[in-house]
Backbone as a chain_set.jsonl record, in Angstrom:
{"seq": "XXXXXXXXXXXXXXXXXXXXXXXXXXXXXXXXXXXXXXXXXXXXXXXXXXXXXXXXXXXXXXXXXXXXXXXXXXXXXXXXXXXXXXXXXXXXXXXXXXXXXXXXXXXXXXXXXXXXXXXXXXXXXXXXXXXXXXXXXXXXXXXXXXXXXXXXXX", "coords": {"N": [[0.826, -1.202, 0.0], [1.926, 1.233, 0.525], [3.976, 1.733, -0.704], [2.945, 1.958, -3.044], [0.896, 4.1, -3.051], [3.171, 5.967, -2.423], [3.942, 5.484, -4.981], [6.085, 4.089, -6.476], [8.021, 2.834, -8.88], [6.608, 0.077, -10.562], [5.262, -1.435, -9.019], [2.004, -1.876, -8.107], [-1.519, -2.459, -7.599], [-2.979, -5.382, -7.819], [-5.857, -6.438, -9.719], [-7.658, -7.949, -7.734], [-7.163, -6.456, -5.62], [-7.229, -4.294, -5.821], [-9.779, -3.64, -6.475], [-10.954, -4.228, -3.909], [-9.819, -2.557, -2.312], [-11.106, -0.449, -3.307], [-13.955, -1.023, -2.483], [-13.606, -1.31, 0.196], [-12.953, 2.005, 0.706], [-15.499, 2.63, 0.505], [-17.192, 1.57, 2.34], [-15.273, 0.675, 4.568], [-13.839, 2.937, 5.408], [-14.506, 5.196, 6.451], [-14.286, 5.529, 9.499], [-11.9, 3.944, 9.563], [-9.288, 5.169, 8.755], [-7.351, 6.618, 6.266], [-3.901, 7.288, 6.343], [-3.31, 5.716, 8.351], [-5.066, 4.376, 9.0], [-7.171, 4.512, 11.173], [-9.309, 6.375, 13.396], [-9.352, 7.418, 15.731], [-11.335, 7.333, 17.11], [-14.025, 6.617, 19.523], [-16.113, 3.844, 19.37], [-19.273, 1.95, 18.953], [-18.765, -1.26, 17.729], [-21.217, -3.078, 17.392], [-20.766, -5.673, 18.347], [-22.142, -8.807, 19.821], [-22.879, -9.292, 22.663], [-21.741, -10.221, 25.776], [-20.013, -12.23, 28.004], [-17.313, -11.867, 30.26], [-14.331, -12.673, 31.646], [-14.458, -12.276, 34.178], [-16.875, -12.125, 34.87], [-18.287, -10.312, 33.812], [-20.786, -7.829, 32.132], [-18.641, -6.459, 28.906], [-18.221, -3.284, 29.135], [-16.56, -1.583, 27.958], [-16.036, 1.625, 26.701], [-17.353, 2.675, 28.802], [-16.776, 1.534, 31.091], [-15.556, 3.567, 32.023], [-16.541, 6.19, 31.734], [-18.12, 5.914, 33.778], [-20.98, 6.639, 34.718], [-22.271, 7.637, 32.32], [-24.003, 6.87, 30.332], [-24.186, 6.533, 27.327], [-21.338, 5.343, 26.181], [-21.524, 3.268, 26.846], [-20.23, 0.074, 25.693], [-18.702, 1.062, 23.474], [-15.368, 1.193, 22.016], [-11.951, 1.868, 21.318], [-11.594, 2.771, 17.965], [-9.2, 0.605, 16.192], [-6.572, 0.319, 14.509], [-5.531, -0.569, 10.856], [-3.519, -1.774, 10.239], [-0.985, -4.125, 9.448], [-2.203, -7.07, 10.213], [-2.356, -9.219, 9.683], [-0.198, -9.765, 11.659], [-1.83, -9.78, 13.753], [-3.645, -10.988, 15.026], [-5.603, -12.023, 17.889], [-8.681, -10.769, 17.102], [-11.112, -7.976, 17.156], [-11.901, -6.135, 20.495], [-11.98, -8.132, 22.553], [-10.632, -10.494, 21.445], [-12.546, -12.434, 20.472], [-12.797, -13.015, 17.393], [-11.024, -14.966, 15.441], [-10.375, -15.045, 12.94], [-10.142, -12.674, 9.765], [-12.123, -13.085, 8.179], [-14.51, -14.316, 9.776], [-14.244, -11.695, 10.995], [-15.414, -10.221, 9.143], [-17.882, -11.695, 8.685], [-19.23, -11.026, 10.35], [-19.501, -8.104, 10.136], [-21.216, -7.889, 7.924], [-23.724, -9.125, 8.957], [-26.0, -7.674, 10.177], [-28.378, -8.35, 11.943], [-27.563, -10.042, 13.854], [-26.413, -8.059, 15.583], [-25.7, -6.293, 18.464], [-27.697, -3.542, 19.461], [-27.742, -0.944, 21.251], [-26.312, 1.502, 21.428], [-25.578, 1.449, 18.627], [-22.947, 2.493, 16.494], [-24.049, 4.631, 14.36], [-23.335, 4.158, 11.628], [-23.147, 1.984, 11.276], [-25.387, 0.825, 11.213], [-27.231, -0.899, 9.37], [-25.326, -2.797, 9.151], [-22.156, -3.905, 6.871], [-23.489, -4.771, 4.441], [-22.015, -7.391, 2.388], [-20.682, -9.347, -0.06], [-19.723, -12.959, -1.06], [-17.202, -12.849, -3.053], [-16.822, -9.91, -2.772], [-15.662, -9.695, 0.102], [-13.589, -11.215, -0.052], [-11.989, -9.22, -1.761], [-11.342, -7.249, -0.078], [-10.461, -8.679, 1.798], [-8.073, -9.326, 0.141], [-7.093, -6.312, -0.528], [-6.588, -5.697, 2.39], [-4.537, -7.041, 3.146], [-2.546, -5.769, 1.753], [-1.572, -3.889, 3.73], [0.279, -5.264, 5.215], [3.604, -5.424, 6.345], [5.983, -7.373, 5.687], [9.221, -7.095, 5.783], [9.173, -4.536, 7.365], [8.02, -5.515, 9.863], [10.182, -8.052, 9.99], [12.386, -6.39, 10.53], [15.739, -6.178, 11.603], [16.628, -4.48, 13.4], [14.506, -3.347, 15.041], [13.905, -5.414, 16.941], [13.781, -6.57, 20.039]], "CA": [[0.0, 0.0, 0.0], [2.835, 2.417, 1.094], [4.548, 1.635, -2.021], [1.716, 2.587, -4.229], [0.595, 5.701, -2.575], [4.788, 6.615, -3.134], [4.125, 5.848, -7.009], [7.202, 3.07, -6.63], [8.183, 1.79, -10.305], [6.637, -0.958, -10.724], [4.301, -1.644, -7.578], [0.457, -1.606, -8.377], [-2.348, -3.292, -6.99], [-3.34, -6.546, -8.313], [-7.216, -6.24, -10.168], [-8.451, -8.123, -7.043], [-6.573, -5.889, -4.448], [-8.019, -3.049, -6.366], [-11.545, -3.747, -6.306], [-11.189, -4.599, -2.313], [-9.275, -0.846, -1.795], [-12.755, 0.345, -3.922], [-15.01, -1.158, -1.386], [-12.792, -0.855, 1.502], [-13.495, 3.02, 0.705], [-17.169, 2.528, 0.396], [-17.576, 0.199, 3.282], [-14.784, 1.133, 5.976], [-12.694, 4.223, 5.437], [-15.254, 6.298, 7.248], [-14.11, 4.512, 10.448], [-10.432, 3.46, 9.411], [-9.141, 6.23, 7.545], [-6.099, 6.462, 5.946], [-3.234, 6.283, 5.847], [-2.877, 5.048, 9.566], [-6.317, 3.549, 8.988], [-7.711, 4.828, 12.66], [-9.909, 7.626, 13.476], [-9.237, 8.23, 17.204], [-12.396, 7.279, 18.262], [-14.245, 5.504, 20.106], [-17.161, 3.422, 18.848], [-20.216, 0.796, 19.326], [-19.399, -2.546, 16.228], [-22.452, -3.88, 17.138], [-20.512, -7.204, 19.019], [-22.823, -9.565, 20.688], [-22.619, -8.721, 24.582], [-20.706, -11.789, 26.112], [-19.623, -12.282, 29.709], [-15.95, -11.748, 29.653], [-13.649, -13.748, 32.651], [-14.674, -11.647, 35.781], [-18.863, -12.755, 35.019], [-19.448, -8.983, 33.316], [-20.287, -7.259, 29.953], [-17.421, -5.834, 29.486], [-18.938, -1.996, 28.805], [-15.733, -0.693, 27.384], [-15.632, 2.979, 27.57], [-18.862, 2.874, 29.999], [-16.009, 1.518, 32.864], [-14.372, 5.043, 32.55], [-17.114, 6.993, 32.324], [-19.161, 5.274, 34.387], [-22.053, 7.676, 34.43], [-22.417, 8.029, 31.158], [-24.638, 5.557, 29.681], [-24.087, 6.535, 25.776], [-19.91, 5.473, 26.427], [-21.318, 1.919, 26.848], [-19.676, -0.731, 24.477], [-17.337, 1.651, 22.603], [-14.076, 0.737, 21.89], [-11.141, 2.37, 19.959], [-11.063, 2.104, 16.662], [-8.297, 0.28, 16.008], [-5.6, 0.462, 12.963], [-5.697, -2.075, 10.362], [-1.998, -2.164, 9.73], [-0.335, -5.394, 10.108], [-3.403, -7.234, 10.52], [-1.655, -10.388, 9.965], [0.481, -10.264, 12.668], [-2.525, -9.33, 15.11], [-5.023, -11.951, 15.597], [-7.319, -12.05, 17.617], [-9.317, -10.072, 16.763], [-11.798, -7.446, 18.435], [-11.131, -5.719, 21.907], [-11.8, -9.061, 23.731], [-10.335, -11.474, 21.6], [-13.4, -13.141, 19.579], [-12.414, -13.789, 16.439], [-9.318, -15.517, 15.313], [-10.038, -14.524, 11.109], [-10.146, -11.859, 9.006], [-12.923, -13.417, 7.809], [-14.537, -13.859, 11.395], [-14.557, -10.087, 11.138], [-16.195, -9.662, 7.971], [-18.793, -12.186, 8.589], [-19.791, -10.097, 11.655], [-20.01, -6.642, 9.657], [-22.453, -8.537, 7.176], [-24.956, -9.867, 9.763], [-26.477, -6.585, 11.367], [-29.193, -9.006, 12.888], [-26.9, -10.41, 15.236], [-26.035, -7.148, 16.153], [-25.897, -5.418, 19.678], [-27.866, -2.369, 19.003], [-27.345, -0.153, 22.38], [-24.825, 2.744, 21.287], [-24.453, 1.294, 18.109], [-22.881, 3.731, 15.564], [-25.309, 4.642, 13.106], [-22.995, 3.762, 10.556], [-23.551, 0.548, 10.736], [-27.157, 0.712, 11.454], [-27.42, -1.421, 8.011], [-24.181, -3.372, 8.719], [-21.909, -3.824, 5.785], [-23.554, -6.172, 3.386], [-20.777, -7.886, 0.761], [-20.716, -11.521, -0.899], [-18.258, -13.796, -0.525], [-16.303, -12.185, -3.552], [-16.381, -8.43, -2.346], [-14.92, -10.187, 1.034], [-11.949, -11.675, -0.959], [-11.229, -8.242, -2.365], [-11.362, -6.301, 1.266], [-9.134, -8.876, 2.265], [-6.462, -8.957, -0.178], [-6.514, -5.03, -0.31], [-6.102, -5.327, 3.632], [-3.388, -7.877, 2.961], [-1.196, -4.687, 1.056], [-1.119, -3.199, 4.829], [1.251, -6.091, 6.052], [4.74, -5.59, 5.788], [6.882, -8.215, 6.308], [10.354, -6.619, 5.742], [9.471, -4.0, 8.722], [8.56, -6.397, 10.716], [11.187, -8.748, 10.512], [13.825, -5.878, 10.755], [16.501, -6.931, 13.164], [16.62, -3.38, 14.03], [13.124, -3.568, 15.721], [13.405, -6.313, 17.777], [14.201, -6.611, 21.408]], "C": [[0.865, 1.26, 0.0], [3.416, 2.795, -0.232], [3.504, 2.07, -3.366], [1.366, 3.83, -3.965], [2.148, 6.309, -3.109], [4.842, 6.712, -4.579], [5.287, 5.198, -6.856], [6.977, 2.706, -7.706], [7.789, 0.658, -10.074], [6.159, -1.595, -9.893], [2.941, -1.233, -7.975], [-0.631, -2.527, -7.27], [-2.888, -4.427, -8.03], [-5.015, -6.113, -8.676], [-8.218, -6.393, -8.708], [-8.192, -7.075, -5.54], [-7.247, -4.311, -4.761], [-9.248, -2.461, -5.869], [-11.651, -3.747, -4.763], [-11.147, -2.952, -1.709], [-10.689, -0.17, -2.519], [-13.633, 0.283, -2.844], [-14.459, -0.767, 0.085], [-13.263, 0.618, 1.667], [-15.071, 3.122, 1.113], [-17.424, 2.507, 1.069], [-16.561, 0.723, 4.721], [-13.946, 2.566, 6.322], [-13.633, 5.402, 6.543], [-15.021, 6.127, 9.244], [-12.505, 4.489, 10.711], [-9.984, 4.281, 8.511], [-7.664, 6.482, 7.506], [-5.277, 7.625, 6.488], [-2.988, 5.696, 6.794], [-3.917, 4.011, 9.459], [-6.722, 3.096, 10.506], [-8.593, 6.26, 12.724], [-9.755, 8.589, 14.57], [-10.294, 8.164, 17.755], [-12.94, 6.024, 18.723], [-16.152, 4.953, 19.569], [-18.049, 1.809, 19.101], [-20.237, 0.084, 17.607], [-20.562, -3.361, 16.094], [-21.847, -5.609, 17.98], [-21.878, -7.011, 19.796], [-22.286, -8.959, 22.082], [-22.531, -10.401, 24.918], [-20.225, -11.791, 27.562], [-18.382, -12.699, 29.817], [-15.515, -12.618, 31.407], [-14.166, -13.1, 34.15], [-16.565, -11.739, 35.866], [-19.304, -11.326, 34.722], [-19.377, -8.952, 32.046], [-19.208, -6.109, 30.304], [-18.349, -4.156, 28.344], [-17.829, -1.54, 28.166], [-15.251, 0.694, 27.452], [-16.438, 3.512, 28.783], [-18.327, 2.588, 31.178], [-15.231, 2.603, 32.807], [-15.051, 6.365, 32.814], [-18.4, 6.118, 32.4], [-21.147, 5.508, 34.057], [-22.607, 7.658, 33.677], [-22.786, 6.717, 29.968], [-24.326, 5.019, 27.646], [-22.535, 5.789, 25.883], [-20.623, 4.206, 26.587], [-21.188, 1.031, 25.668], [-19.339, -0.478, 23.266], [-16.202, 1.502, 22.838], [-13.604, 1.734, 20.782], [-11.19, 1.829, 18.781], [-9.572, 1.528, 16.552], [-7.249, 0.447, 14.525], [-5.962, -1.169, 12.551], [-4.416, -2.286, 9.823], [-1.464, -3.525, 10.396], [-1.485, -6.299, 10.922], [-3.17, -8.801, 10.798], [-0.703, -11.085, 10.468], [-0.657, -10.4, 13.76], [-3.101, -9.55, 16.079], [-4.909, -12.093, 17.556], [-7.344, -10.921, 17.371], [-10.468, -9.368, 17.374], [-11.37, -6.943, 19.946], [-11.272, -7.375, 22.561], [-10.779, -10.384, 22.693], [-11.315, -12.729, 20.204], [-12.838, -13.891, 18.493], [-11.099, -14.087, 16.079], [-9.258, -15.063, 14.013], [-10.701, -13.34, 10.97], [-11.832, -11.856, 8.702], [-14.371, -14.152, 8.657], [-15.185, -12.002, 11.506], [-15.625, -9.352, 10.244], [-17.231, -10.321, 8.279], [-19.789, -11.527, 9.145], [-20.072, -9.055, 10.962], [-21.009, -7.143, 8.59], [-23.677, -9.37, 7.782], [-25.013, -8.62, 11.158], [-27.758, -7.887, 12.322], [-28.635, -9.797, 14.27], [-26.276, -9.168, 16.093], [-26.627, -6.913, 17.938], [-26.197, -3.874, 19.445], [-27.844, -1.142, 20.256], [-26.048, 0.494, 21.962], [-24.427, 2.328, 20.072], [-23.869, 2.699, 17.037], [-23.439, 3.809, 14.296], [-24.515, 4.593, 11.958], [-22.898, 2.609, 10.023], [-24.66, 0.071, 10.912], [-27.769, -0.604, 10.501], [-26.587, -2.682, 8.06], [-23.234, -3.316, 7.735], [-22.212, -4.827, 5.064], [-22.594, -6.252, 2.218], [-20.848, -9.097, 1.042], [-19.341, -11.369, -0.783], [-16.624, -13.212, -1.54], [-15.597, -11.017, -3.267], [-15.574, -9.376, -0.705], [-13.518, -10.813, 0.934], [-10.961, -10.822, -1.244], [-10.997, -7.349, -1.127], [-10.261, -7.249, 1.532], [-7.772, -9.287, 2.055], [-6.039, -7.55, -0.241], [-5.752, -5.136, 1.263], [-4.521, -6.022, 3.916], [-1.794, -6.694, 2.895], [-1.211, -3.79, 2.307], [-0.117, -3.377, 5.64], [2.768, -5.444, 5.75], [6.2, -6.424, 6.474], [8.39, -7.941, 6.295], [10.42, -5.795, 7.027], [9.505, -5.128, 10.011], [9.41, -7.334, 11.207], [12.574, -8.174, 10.555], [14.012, -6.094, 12.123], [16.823, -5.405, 14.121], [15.797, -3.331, 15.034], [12.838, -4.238, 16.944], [13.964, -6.233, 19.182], [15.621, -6.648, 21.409]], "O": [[0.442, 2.278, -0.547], [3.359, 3.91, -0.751], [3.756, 2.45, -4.509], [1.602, 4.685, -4.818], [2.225, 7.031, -4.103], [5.435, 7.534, -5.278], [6.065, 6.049, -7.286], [5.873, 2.204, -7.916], [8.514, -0.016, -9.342], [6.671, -2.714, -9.874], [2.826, -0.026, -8.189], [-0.261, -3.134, -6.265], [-3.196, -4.032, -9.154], [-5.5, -5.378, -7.815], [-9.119, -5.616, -8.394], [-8.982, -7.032, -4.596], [-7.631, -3.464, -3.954], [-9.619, -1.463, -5.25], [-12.641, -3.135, -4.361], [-11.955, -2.335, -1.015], [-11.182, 0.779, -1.911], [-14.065, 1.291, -2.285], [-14.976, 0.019, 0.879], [-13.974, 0.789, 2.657], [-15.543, 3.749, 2.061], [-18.228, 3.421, 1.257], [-17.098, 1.095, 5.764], [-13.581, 3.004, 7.413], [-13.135, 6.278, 7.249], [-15.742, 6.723, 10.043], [-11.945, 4.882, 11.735], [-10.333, 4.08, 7.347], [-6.918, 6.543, 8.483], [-5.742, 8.661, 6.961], [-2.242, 4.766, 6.486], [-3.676, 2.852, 9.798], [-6.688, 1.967, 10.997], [-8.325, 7.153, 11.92], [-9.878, 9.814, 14.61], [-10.485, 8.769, 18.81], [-12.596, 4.861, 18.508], [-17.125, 5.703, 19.488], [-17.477, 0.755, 19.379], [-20.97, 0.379, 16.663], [-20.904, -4.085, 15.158], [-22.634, -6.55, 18.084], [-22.495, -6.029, 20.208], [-21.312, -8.231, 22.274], [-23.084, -11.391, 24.439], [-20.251, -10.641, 28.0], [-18.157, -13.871, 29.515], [-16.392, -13.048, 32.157], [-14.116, -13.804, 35.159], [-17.273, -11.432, 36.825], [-20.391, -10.934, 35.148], [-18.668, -9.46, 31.179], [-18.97, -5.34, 31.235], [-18.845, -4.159, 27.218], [-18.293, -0.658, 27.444], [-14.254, 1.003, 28.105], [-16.215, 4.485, 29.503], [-18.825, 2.992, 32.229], [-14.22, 2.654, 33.507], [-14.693, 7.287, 33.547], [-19.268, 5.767, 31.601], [-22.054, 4.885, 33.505], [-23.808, 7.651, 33.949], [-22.148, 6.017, 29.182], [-24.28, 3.963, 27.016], [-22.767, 5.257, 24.797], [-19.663, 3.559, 26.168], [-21.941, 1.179, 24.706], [-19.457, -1.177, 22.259], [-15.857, 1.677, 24.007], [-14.218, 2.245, 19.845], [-10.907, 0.662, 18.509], [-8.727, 2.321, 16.968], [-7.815, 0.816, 13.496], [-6.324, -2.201, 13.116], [-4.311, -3.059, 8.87], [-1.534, -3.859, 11.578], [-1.608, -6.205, 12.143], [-3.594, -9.464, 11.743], [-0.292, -12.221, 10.229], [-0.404, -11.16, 14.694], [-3.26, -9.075, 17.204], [-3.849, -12.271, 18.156], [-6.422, -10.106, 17.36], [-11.01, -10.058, 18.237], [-10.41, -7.507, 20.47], [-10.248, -7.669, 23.177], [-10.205, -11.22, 23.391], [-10.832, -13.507, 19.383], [-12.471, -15.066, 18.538], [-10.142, -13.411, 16.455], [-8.158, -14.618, 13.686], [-11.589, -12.925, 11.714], [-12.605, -10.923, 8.92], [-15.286, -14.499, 7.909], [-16.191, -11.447, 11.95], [-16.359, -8.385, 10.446], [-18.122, -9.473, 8.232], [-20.93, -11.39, 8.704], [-21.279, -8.855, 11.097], [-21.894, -6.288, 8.548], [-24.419, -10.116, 7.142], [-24.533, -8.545, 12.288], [-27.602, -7.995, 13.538], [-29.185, -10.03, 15.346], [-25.713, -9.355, 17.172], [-27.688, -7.296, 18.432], [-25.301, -3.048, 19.272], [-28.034, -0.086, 19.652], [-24.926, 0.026, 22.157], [-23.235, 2.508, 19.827], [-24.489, 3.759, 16.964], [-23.236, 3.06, 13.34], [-25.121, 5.107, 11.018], [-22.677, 2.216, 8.878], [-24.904, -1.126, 10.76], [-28.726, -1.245, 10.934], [-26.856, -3.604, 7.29], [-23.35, -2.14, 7.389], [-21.433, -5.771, 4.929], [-22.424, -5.417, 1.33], [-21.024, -9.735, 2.08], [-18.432, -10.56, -0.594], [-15.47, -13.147, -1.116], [-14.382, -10.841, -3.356], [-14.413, -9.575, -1.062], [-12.604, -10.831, 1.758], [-9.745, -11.007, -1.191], [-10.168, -6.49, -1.425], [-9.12, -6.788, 1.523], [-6.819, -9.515, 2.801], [-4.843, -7.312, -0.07], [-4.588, -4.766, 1.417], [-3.637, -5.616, 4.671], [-0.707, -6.677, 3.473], [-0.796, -2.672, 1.999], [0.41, -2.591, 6.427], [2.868, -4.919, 4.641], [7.032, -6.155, 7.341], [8.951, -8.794, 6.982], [11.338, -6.011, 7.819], [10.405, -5.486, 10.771], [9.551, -7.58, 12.405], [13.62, -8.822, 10.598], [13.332, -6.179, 13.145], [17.178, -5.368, 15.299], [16.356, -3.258, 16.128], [11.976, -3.959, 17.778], [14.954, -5.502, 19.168], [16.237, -6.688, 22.474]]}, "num_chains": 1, "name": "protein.A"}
């Protein structure tokens, strides 16, 4: 991705990596916004409510401001860089895939609708193809050269 935004000789996006960065726009940028692909805020995905290891829902920003009933079961947006180092997935953990993640933004009916953010009021509906192309675009976020610089490491 980095390499394309730079205009690198000879670095493009693949047809299907294309089409994914198309919808990706459509579908999450409003949320994950480039080029860090984070917004700084804090927001309700609609997770199921689940009873996390201590026997609560875990409220998220609703344990900081207590008070403040709207602040329940928002979480940071998170970055989607290096996505395939990251797993799990979600503040608690949930899903282990990519695809895990997507299934979830295409099934508003399982949603948790308390605080959610009216941008997903709808969910994101995409077929199994548009889900292919979100996640080889998200793929061109990895970069395995930073990460395995020996510079980096402990």
């Amino acid at each position: 991705f980095d390499k394309i935004q730079k205009k690198v000789n000879g670095i493009s996006f693949t047809r299907e990596e294309e089409a994914g960065y198309t919808l990706f726009k459509q579908h999450c940028n409003s949320c994950h916004k480039e080029p860090i692909f984070i917004d700084n805020e804090f927001r309700s995905n609609g997770l199921p409510l689940i009873i996390n290891a201590k026997g609560e829902y875990d409220l998220g920003r609703g344990r900081i401001v207590v008070f403040d009933s709207s602040t329940y079961y928002k979480f940071r947006v998170p970055s989607l860089r290096y996505l395939s180092y990251t797993a799990p997935y979600m503040h608690d953990g949930r899903f282990q895939t990519i695809d895990e993640v997507l299934d979830h933004y295409s099934n508003p009916n399982s949603f948790n609708r308390e605080n959610l953010d009216p941008i997903l009021v709808n969910g994101i509906p995409l077929n199994q193809n548009e889900k292919e192309a979100i996640k080889a675009f998200l793929n061109t976020l990895n970069d395995p050269t930073f990460v395995s610089n020996p510079l980096f490491k402990p």
